[in-house]
N, C-alpha and C positions, 0 to 999 in steps of 0.2 A: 254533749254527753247524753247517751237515750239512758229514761229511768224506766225501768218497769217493776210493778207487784202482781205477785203471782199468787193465786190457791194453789196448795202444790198437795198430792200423797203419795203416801209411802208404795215403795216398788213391792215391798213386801211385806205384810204382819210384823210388830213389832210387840215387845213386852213393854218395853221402858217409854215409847212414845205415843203416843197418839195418831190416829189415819192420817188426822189432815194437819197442815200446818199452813204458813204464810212463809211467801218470800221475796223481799226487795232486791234489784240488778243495779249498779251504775255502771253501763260500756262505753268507755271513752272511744273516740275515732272510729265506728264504724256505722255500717249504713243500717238500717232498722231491722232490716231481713239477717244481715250476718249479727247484729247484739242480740240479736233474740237468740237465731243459731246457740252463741256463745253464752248468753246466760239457762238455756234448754242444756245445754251439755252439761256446765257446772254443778246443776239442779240435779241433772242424774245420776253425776260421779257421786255426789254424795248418796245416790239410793231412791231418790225421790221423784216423782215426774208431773207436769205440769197440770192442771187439773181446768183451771181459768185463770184467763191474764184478766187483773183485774185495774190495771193504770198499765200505759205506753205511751210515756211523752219524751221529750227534747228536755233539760233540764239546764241551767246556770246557775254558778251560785248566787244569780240575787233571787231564785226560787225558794230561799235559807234565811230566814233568820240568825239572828250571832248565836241565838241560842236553843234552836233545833238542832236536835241531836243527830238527826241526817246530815247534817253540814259536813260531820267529821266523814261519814262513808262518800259523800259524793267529793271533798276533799284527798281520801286518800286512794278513789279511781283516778284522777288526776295524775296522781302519780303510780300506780299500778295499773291504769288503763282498764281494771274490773275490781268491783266489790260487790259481793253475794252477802247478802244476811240472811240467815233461816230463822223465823219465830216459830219455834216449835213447841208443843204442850204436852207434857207430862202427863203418862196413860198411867193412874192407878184402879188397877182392876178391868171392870168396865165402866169405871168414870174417867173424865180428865179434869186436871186441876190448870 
């Protein structure tokens, strides 16, 4: 399973969000060049596009504790073969919260 975390922003101005956000990949079964491929595309269907990779590694779950809250995302690419999480921040005004 390759994991990566991303700085990602916005493909375009936004009201409701914020420029920048963060995002976590889990790609199950592929080689480092096609998960990234595959989590770069997912990044951008939702709008957003990569900014810095900021972690790219190989991942197991003894990289988990029982009770990091990653376990359940790199658990259910196991079974989905990809999970994307966006952490994304709330733009009020010109602040973010």
């Amino acid at each position: 399973m390759r994991f990566f975390a991303f700085r990602i922003t916005r493909k375009s101005p936004s009201v409701d969000v914020g420029p920048i956000a963060h995002a976590n990949g889990w790609i199950k079964n592929a080689s480092r060049d096609e998960a990234y491929l595959q989590a770069e595309k997912m990044i951008n269907d939702q709008g957003w596009e990569i900014s810095a990779t900021l972690e790219d590694h190989v991942v197991t779950k003894d990289n988990y504790s029982p009770d990091d809250e990653n376990l359940r995302y790199y658990e259910q690419a196991l079974v989905d073969d990809e999970v994307l999480v966006l952490y994304v921040v709330k733009s009020i005004g010109n602040q973010e919260e």
